[in-house]
Every structure is written in C-alpha cells, then in structure tokens.
Rosetta silent file (secondary structure, phi, psi, omega in degrees, C-alpha in Angstrom):
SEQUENCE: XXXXXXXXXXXXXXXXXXXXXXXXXXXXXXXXXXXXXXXXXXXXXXXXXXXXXXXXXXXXXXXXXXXXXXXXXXXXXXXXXXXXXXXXXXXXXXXXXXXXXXXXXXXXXXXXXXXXXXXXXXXXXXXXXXXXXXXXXXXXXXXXXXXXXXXX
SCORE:     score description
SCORE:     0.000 S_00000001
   1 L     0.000  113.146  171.677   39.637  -49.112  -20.369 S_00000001
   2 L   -61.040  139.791  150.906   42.903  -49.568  -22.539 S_00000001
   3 L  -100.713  102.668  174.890   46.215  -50.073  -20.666 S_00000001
   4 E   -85.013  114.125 -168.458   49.367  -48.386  -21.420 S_00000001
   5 L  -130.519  146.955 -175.972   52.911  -49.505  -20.686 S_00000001
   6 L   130.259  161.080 -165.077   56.384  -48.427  -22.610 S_00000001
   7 E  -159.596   99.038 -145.662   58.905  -45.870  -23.210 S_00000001
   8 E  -122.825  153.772  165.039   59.046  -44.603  -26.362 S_00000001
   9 E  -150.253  106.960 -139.409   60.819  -41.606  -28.042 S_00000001
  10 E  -122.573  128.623  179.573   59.216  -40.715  -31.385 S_00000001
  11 E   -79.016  146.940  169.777   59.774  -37.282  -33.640 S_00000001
  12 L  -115.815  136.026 -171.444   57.542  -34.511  -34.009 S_00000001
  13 L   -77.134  173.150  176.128   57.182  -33.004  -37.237 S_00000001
  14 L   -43.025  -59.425  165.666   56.953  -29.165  -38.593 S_00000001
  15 L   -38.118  -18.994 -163.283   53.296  -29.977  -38.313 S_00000001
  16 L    77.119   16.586 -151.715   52.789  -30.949  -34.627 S_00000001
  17 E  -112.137  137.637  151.487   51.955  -34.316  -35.684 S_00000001
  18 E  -139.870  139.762 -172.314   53.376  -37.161  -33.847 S_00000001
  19 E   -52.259  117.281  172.348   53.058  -41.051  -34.020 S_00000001
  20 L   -83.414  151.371  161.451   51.608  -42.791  -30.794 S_00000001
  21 L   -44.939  174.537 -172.973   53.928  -46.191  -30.560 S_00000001
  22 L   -80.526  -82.425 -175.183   51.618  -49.340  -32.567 S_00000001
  23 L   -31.611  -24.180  176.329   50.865  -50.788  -28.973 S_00000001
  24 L   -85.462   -7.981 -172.382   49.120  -47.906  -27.972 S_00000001
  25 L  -125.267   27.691 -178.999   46.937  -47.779  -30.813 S_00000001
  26 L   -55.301  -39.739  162.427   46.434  -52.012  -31.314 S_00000001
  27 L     5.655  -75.324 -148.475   42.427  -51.573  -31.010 S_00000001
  28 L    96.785   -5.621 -176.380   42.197  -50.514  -34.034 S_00000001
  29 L  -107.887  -47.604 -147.150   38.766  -48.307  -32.571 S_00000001
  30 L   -92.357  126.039 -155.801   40.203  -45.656  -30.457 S_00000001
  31 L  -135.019 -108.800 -167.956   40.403  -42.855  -33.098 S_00000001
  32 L   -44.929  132.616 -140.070   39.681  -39.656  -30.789 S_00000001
  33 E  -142.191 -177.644  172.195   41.900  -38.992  -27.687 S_00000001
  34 E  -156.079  123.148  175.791   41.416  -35.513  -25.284 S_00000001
  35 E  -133.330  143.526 -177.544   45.507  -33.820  -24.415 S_00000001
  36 E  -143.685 -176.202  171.271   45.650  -31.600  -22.147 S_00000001
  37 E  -119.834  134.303 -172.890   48.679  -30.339  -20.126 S_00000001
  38 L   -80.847  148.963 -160.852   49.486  -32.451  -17.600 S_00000001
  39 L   -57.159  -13.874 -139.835   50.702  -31.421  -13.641 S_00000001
  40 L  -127.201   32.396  165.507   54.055  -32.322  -14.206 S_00000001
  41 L    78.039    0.539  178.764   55.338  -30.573  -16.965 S_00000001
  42 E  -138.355 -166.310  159.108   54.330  -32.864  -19.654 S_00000001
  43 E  -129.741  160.371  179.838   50.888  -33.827  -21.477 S_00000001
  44 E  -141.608  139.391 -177.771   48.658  -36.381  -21.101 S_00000001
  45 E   -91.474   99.276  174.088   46.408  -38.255  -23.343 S_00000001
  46 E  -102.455 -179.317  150.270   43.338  -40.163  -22.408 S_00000001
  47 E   -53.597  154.264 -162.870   40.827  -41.868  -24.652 S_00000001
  48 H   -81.961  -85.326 -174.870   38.033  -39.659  -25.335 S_00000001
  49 H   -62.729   42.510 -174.576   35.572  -41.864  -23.133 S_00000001
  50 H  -124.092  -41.931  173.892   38.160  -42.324  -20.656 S_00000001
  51 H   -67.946  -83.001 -170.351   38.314  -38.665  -20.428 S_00000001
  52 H   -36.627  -40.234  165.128   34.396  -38.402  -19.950 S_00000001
  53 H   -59.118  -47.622  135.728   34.733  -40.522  -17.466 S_00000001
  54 H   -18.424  -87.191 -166.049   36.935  -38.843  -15.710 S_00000001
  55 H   -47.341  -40.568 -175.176   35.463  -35.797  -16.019 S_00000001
  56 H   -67.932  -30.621  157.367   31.885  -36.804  -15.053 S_00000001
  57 H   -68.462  -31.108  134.069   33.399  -37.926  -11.688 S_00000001
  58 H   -20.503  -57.026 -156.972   34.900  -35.310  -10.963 S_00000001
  59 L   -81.312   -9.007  168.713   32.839  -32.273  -12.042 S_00000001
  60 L   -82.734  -20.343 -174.741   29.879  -32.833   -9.111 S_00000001
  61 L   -72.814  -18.257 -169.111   32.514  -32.265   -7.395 S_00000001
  62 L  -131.619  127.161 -178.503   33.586  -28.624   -8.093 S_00000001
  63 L   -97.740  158.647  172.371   31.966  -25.716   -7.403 S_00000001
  64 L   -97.198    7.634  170.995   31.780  -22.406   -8.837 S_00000001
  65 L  -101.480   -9.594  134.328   31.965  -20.733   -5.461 S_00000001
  66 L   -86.062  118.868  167.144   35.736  -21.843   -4.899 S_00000001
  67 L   -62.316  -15.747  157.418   38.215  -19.859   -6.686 S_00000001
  68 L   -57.375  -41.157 -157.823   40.614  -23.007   -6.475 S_00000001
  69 H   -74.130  -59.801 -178.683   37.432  -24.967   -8.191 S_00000001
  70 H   -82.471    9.085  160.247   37.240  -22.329  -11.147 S_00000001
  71 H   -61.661  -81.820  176.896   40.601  -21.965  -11.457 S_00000001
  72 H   -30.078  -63.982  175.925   41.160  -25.579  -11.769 S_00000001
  73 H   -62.493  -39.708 -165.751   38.396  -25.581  -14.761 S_00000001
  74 H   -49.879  -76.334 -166.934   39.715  -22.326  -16.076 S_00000001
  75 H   -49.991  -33.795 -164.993   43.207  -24.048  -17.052 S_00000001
  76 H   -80.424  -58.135  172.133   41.912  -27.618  -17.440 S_00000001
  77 H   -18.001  -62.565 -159.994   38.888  -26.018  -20.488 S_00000001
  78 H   -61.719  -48.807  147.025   41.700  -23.818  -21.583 S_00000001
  79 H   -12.430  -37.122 -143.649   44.335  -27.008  -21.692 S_00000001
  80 L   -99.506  149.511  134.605   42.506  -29.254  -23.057 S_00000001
  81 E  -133.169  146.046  171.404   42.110  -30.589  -27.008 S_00000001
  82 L   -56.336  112.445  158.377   40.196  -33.102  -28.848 S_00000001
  83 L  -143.081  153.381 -159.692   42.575  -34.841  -31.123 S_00000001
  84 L  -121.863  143.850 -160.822   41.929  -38.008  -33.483 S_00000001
  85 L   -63.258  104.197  161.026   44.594  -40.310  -35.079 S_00000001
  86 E   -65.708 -177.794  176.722   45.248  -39.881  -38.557 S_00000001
  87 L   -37.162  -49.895 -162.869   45.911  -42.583  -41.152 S_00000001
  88 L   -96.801   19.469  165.066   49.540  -43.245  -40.349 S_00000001
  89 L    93.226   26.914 -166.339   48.970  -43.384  -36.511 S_00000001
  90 E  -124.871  132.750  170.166   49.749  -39.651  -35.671 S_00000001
  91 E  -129.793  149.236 -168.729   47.805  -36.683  -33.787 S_00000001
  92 E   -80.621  128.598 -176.836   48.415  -33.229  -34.307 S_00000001
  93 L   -73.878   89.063  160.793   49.529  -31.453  -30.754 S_00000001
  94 L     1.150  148.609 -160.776   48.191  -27.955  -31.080 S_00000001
  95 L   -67.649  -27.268  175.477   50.461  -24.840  -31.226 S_00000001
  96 H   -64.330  -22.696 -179.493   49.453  -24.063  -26.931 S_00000001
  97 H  -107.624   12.880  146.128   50.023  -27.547  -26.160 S_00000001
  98 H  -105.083  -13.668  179.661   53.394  -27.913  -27.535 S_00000001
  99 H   -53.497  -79.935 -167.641   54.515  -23.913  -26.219 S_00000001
 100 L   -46.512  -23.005  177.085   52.655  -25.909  -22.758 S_00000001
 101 L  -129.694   28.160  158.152   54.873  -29.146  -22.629 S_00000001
 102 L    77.601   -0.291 -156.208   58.067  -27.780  -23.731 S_00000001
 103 L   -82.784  129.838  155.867   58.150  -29.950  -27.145 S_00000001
 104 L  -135.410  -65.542 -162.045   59.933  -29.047  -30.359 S_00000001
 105 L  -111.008  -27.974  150.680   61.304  -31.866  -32.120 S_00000001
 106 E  -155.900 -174.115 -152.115   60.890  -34.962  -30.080 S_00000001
 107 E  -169.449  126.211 -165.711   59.222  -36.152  -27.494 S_00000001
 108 E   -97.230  145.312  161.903   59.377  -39.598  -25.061 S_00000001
 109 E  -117.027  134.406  154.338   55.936  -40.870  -24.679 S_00000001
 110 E   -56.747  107.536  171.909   54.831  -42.831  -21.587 S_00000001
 111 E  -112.407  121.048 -169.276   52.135  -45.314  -21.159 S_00000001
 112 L   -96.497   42.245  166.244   51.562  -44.662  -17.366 S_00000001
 113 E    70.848  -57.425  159.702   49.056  -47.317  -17.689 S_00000001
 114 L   -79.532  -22.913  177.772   45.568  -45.160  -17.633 S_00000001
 115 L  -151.078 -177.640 -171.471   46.724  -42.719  -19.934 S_00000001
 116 E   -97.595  156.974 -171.554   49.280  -41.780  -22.102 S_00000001
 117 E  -144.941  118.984 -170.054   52.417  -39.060  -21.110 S_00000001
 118 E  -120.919  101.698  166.942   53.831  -36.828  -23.553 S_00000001
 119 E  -113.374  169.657  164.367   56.967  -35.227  -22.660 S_00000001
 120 E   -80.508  153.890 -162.681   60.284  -33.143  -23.924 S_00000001
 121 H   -84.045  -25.983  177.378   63.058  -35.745  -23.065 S_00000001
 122 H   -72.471  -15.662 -167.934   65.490  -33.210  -20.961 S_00000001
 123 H   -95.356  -52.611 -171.761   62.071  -32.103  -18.661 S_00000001
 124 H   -67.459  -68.205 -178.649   61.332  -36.244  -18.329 S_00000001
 125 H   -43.897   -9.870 -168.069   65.044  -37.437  -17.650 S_00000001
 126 H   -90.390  -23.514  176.140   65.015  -34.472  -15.155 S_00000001
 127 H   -74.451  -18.172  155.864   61.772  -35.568  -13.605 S_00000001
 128 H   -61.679  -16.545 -173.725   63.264  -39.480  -13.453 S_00000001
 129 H   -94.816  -52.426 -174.051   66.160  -37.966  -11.886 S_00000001
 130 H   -73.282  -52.894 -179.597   63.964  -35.960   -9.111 S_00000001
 131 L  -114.161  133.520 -161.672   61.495  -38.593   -8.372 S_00000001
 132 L   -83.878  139.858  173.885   62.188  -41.876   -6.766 S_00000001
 133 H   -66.996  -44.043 -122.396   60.198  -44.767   -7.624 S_00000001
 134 H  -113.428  -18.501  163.343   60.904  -46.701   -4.809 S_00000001
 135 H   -91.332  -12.383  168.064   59.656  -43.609   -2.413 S_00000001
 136 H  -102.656    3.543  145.499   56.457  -43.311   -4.313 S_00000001
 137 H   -50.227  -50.425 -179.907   55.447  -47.025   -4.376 S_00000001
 138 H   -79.410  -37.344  175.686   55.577  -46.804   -0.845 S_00000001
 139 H   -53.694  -21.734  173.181   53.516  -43.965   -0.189 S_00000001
 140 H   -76.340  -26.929 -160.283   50.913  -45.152   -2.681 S_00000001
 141 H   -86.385  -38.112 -177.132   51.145  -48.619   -1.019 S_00000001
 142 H   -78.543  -60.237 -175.983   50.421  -47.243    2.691 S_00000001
 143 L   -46.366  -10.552  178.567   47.531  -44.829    1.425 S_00000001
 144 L  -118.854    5.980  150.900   45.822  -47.689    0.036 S_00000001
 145 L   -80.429  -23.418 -164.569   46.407  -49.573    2.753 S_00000001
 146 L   -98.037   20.583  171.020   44.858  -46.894    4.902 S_00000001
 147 L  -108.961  -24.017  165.222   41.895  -46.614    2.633 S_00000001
 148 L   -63.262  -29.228  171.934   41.437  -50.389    3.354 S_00000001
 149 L   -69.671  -40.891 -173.255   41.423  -50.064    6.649 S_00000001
 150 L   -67.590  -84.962 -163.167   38.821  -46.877    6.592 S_00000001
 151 L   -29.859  -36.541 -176.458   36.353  -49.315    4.607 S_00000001
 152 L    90.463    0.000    0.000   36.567  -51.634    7.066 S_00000001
C-alpha cells in the first residue's frame, strides 16, 4: 500500500487533466487509480488495487434489502472512475467528477496518507477552517483505544 503525505496546489487544464505531485507517483508502477467523489466535498483517489481492496471488504457487507445499502452503491457505481496517468504525470477528471468536487481551474491535492484528496481550494480552506485537528485526533485516539480494550 503506497503512502501519501503533502499539500499541493496544481492547475487543471481545459481538458480535465491534472498533474498528481512527483511524490505521489515515485513507483514508477501505479498507472491506474479509481476517483470517486469523496464525503466531504472533495474527491478521492485510491490505487486501483487499493480500491479493490477496499471494496471487497466492504461489499459482503451490504445488502440489497437496505435502501441505505443501495443507495450507498447507487452513488458510489455512479461516482466512481477508472483513471490512468498519462505520460507527463496527469489524469483526466471526468466532466461529473469535476461538476461533483466543485473544480474549475485549480485544485489542492492532499495525500491523506491511504489515498489521495482532490479538492477546490475555497471548499478545502473552508473545511480546514471548520474542522479541528486537535478535536479529531482525540476522538480517533479514544475509539482506538476502546477497540483495544474490546479485543481484550
């Protein structure tokens, strides 16, 4: 599993095509990605078997007898595209997935460490503005204490 870290802000062309930063694409292997729109107002980019993985944990999981469950599939199917790295280091966003993240001309990308975060920069400074780091470190820090505890 690649790790992504950085905070980048990188033009998008007439085209849809924009440049992941060099660190995200040092491999030199990872060609095909899966963007989707992300909860929060942005998009987010895993590796294509990063994705699969994902998904395949997930997807035992969801039923077609909750309307939350096919919901939830409706939007993430409909969301979602395959897209692979051209020569110069760029993937094209589709026209629903930049209409879907707000994007016209540039766009700061995120590496939130499992995946990649593609936002418009007034919707990210507003969401940097709105959410505190320092209250959702702790709540992540006690839930995973209290999943340590449940293990035993």
């Amino acid at each position: 599993m690649a790790i992504y870290h950085g905070k980048f802000i990188h033009a998008i062309d007439h085209k849809g095509r924009i440049s992941l930063p060099a660190r995200f694409r040092k491999d030199g292997k990872t060609k095909k990605f899966m963007l989707f729109r992300g909860m929060e107002n942005c998009l987010l980019l895993f590796t294509a078997p990063d994705w699969d993985r994902m998904i395949s944990e997930r997807s035992d999981l969801l039923t077609i007898e909750s309307e939350a469950h096919r919901n939830y599939q409706h939007f993430l199917g409909a969301y979602t595209s395959e897209v692979e790295l051209d020569g110069q280091g760029r993937i094209t966003i589709p026209p629903h997935l930049l209409e879907a993240g707000g994007l016209k001309r540039e766009a700061v990308i995120v590496g939130a460490i499992k995946w990649i975060e593609i936002w418009d920069p007034a919707e990210h400074q507003r969401f940097e503005e709105e959410v505190s780091f320092k209250e959702v470190a702790e709540k992540v820090f006690r839930t995973v204490q209290e999943m340590r505890k449940e293990r035993g």
